[in-house]
Steps between C-alpha positions, in 0.01 A plus 500: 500500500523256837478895684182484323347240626598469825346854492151316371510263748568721809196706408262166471627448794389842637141457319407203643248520778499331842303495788577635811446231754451713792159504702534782731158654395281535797132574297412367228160628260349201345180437342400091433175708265837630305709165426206296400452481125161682375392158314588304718218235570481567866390893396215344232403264782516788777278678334197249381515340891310671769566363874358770721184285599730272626523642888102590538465101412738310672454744824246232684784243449771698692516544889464848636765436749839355523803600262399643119495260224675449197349732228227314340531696200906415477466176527205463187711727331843275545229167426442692142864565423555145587226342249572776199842408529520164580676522833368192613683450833390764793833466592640631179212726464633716817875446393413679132255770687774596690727565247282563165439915498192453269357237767540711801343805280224261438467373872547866585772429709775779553873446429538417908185340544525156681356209236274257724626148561399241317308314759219785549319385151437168632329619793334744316340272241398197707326768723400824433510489112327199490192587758459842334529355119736782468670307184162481291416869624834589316434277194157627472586905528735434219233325316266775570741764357535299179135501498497888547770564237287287244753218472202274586210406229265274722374312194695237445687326792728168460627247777740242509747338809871429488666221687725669761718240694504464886866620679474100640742183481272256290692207661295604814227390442243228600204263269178681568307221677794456762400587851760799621603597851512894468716704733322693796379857396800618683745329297305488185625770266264712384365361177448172709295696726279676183514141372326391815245754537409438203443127555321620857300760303349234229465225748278742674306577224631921455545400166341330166542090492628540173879631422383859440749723758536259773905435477458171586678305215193334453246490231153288548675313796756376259842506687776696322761278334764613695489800816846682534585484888656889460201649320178256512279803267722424187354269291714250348515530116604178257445539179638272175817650420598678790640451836247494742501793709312694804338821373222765564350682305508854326141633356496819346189669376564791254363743261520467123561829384846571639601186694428646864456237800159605628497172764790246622487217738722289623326099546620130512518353123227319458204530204223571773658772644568659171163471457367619853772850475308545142202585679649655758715752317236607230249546797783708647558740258129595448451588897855654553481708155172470324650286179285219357673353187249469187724207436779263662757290294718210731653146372285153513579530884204764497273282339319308785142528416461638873671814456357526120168521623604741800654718222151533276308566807750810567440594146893401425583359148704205552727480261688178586540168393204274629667200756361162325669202554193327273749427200733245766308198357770271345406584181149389504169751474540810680254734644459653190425226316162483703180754418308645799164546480394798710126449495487126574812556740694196366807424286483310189787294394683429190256204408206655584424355885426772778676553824303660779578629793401331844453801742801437665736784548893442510766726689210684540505646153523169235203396311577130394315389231465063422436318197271230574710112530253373280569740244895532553554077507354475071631784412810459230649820558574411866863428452550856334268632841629336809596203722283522765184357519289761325604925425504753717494858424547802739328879453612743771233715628664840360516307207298772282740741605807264386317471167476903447843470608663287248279690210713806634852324391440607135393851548791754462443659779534158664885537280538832615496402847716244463822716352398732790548266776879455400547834663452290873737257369781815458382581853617175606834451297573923664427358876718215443782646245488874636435487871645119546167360637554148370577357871318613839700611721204524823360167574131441589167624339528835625896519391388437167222732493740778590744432281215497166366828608782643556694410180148628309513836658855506400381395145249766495706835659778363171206524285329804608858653533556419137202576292412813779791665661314788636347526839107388435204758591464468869118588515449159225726337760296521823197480347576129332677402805 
């Protein structure tokens, strides 16, 4: 019986395997198109993205002398492994390409190829990627193929923008209205010196007077309420119940139908400049792909009479909240409460008097309409009205248009809208949850818009990947892009 097993346990002995550790073999067959798995999401990715405009673009932006570049097409290639998978150091980027199989299959990189430092992406982005808008070339090709593959409606579009916070110390910061000594442009860093240009660029009258695009941390002339010293374009956010914070901000733009990002921007947090992008993304999309929306849902943000009436001229449904801050009365008699009387172009007030309107134009677009003193000082409904001297009521000049607007709440497609425009909040919670965009990690204006359209396109090649995964029809391709 013990002959037994000592028998048994000589011949596990003999059955177990073991590797030879010698590594005297001089060639070696290997195939990275062999050890990468065939779902994999860098195949389904590989085969929806198509790079090979890339060289004919960007050859104007590359001397035809001197030692050969980095490929261009490597290093957009490494920039979309880093977004899709959240690699959001450079650094760490290159560590994991050059030891992730399935990222060097991607980057098309050989088993022996050499990965490119670190260091050669910021070169490349604050110069030739950023002259060439080689970034929104790649963002818009993708968008073009989900166009082409039908993932794209073009009826119904929504918007929104997601607070993105600034990679800054807050405690480095200074009040608005304080005078400060910047650094030279050679020891500025370089969102000082887009902070400055900026500044140079509105002084000089480049750009609008009001806060549309200018960078300046201004709005009206109203000084900020505090300028961070490391990145002056972040706007400094306080709001009640939250530590105040700087920020930027992210505005994505996307179809209904399937959730795709046609448009992204990158822009300092501020209300104007959501509204300013709104224009300047829808317009956008109709010259770069031919897609007018029949109708556009956003929050109350979107609700600026301005960019309502800019809407129904572009034969857009709006289907957002109207932006009336009429009902902040105290408690007393709101707009509402007061009939307008189209014909005699006055309003008539809860007892009866009329309030007409002087001529005078406010901001430009306000219409204030007066009660006369005499009839305001007998009139016992005055405490319920107001405490100034006699009631004033303001009509905007789009007013018609917020009217037709408001009617539209009730309407179901009004409703319908609204459940579809929860699809650009899941954008959102996927570009901070899924590809860890809830901190910048560039500073300045330009940082920021990188890092937006860049996370999008990543957001997009998942998407396409997912509901596709099949290389689109080339011919559709070209033609939309």
């Amino acid at each position: 019986m013990i002959l037994f097993l000592v028998q048994g346990q000589r011949r596990g002995l003999a059955m177990m395997g073991r590797r030879r550790d010698s590594q005297g073999q001089l060639f070696y067959e290997f195939h990275l198109d062999d050890v990468v798995p065939a779902d994999h999401l860098v195949r389904r990715i590989d085969s929806v993205l198509d790079l090979s405009w890339v060289y004919e673009e960007l050859k104007p932006y590359y001397s035809h002398t001197g030692r050969p570049s980095v490929d261009p097409e490597l290093m957009i290639r490494m920039l979309i492994v880093g977004y899709v998978f959240a690699l959001r150091s450079e650094r760490r980027l290159c560590a994991e390409v050059q030891v992730n199989l399935a990222y060097r299959w991607f980057c098309r990189l050989d088993i022996e190829d050499q990965v490119p430092n670190h260091s050669v992406f910021c070169r490349a982005r604050h110069e030739r990627f950023r002259e060439s808008a080689a970034l929104r070339r790649v963002f818009e090709r993708v968008v073009a193929t989900c166009i082409a593959t039908g993932l794209v409606g073009g009826e119904a579009f929504s918007i929104d923008a997601s607070l993105i916070k600034a990679d800054v110390d807050k405690k480095k910061r200074v009040p608005g209205d304080t005078p400060i000594d910047w650094p030279t442009s050679e020891e500025a860093s370089r969102a000082v010196r887009e902070y400055l240009a900026a500044l140079d660029a509105a002084r000089s009258g480049e750009t609008g007077a009001d806060d549309g695009g200018n960078g300046t941390g201004q709005s009206g002339g109203k000084p900020e309420k505090a300028i961070s010293l490391s990145d002056p374009q972040s706007a400094w956010i306080a709001r009640k119940g939250e530590n105040p914070f700087f920020a930027y901000d992210a505005n994505y733009l996307i179809d209904n139908t399937f959730g795709i990002i046609v448009d992204a921007e990158g822009t300092r947090a501020n209300r104007s400049e959501e509204i300013a992008i709104a224009e300047t993304m829808v317009e956008r999309v109709g010259h770069r792909f031919g897609l007018t929306p029949k109708r556009l849902a956003g929050d109350t943000v979107y609700g600026a009479a301005k960019l309502l009436k800019w809407l129904w001229d572009k034969g857009i449904t709006p289907h957002v909240p109207v932006w009336d801050r009429s009902k902040q009365t105290g408690g007393r008699f709101t707009k509402e409460d007061f009939v307008f009387d189209r014909e005699r172009n006055v309003y008539i007030c809860p007892a009866g008097a009329e309030l007409t309107h002087s001529g005078i134009i406010d901001q430009e677009r306000i219409l204030p309409y007066r009660a006369s003193k005499n009839d305001c000082s007998v009139c016992s409904l005055k405490p319920r009205c107001t405490i100034a001297t006699t009631r004033k009521v303001c009509r905007d000049l789009d007013e018609d248009v917020r009217d037709y607007v408001r009617a539209l709440a009730n309407t179901e497609a009004f409703q319908r809208s609204r459940r579809e425009r929860k699809k650009v909040e899941v954008r959102f919670a996927h570009m901070k949850g899924i590809h860890k965009l809830n901190r910048l990690r560039l500073r300045g204006l330009n940082g920021a818009k990188d890092e937006v359209l860049l996370t999008a396109t990543a957001q997009n090649l998942r998407r396409l990947a997912k509901l596709l995964g099949r290389a689109p029809p080339t011919g559709l391709v070209s033609s939309v892009a």
